[in-house]
C-alpha positions as CSV (number, residue, x, y, z in Angstrom):
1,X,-10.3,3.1,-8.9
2,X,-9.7,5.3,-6.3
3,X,-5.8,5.4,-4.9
4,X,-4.9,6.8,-1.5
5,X,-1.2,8.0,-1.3
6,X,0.9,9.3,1.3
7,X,4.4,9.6,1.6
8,X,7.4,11.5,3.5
9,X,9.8,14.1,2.3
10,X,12.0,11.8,0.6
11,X,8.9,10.5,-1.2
12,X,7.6,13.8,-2.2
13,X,8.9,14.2,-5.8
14,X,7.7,10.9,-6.3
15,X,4.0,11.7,-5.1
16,X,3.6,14.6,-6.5
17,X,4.4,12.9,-10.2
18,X,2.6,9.9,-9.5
19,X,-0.7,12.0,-8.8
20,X,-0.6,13.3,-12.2
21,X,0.0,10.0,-13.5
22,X,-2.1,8.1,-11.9
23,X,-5.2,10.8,-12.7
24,X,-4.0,10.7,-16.4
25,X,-5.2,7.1,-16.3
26,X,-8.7,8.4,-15.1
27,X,-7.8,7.5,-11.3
28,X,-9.1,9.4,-8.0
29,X,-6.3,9.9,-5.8
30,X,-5.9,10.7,-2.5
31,X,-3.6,12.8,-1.2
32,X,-2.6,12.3,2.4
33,X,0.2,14.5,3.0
34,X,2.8,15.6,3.0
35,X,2.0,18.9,0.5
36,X,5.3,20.4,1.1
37,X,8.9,19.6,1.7
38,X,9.7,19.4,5.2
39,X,12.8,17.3,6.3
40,X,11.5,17.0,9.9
41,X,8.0,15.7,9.1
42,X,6.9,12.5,10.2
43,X,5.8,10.3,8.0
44,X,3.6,7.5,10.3
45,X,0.4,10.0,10.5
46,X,0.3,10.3,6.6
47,X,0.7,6.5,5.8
48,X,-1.7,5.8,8.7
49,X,-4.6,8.0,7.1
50,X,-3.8,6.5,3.2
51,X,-4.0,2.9,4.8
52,X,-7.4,3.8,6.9
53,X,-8.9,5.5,3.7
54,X,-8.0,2.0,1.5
55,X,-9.7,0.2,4.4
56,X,-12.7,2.7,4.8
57,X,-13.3,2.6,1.0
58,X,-13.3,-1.3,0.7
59,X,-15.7,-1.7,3.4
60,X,-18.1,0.7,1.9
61,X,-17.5,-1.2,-1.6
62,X,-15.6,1.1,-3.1
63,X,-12.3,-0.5,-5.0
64,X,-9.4,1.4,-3.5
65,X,-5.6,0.8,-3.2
66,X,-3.1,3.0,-1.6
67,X,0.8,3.8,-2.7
68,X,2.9,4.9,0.1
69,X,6.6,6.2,-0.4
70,X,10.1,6.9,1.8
71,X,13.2,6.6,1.0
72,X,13.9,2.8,1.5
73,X,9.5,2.3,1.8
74,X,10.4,0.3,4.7
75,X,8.8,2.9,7.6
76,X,5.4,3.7,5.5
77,X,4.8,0.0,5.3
78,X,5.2,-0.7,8.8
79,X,3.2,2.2,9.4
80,X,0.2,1.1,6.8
81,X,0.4,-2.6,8.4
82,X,-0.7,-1.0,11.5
83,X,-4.1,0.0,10.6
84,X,-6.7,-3.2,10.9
85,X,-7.7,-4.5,7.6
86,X,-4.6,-2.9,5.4
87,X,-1.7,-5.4,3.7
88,X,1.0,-3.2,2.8
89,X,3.7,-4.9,0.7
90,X,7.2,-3.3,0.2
91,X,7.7,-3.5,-3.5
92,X,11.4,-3.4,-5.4
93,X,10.5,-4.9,-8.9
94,X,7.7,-6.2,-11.1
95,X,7.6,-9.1,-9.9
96,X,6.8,-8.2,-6.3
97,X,4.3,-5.7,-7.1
98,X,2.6,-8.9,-9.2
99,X,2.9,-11.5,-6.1
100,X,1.6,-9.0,-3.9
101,X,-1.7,-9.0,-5.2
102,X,-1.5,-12.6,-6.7
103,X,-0.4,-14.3,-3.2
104,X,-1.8,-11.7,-0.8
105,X,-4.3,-9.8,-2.0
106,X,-2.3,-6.5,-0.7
107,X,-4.3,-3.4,-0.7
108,X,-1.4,-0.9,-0.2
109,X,2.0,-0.8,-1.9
110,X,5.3,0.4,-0.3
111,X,8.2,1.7,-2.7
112,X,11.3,3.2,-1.9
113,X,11.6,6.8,-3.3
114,X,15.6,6.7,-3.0
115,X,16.0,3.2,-4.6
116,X,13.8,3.5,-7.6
117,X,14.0,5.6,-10.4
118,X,9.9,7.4,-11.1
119,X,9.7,5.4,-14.1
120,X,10.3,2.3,-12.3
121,X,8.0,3.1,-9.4
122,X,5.4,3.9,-12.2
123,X,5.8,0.6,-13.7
124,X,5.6,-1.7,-10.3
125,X,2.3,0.7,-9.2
126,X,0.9,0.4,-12.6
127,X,1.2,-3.6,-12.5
128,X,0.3,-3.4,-9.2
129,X,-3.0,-2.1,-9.3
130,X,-3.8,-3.9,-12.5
131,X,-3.2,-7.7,-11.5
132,X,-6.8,-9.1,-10.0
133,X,-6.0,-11.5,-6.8
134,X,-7.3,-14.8,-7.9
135,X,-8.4,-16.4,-4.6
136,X,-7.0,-19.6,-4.9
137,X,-8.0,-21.4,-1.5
138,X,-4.0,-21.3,0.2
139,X,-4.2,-17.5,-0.4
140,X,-7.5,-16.9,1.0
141,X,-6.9,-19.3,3.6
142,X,-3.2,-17.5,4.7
143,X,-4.9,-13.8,4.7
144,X,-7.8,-15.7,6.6
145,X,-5.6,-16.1,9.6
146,X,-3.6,-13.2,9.5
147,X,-7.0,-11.0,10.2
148,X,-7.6,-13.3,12.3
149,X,-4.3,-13.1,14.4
150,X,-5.1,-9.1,14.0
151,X,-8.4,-9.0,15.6
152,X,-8.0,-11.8,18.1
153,X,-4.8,-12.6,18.6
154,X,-4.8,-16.0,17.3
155,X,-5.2,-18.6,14.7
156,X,-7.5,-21.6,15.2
157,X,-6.2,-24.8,15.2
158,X,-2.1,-23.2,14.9
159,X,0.5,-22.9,17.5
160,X,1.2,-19.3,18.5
161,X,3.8,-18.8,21.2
């Protein structure tokens, strides 16, 4: 699978370990910034660019997910939720990194570099790229009019104010 990861300079430690890890397990990763400490940089740019690569790649057919990082993972996932297409879920424990896929078929992951030991991001990424979404109908049917609300606007047949 190929993974897309971006983060900011609280993230960086994080990244950088991750990458090795995640190309031990015979991934292609990504990187999409930062490559060096810099505790001005701004992050939105490098989240962006992992979330339009995760995007890109599943249009072309290619499986792809993307790990972004910050200190709390609240910014990069705002960021990645910007780009048309992407589903970036903030992620704290196992059991969020499962749902994400389960209920919303997320393509990127969010994680908060200062709230999370590596091992623990490790393990929520890990079950997080392995857990399949299983399309039931309310799932596909929810993400359904959320790119729908995206491109146009608004949901058919719901109220939005």
């Amino acid at each position: 699978m190929r993974i897309h990861i971006a983060t900011d300079h609280a993230g960086l430690e994080f990244s950088q370990q991750l990458q090795r890890h995640l190309a031990t397990a015979g991934h292609e990763v990504i990187d999409h910034g930062p490559v060096e400490y810099d505790a001005l940089d701004d992050y939105p740019s490098f989240c962006i660019n992992a979330a339009l690569g995760v995007v890109r790649d599943e249009r072309a057919g290619i499986e792809s997910r993307g790990v972004v990082f910050g200190g709390s993972g609240n910014g990069e996932q705002m960021a990645a939720n910007k780009v048309a297409g992407a589903r970036a879920a903030l992620v704290w424990n196992l059991s969020t990194a499962r749902l994400a896929r389960e209920h919303n078929n997320a393509n990127v992951v969010s994680i908060g570099a200062r709230q999370h030991t590596i091992d623990e991001a490790i393990s929520f990424i890990d079950a997080f790229l392995v857990e399949p979404f299983p399309g039931d109908e309310r799932h596909v049917r929810r993400i359904a009019q959320l790119a729908e609300y995206e491109t146009t606007g608004t949901v058919l047949g719901k109220q939005i104010d």
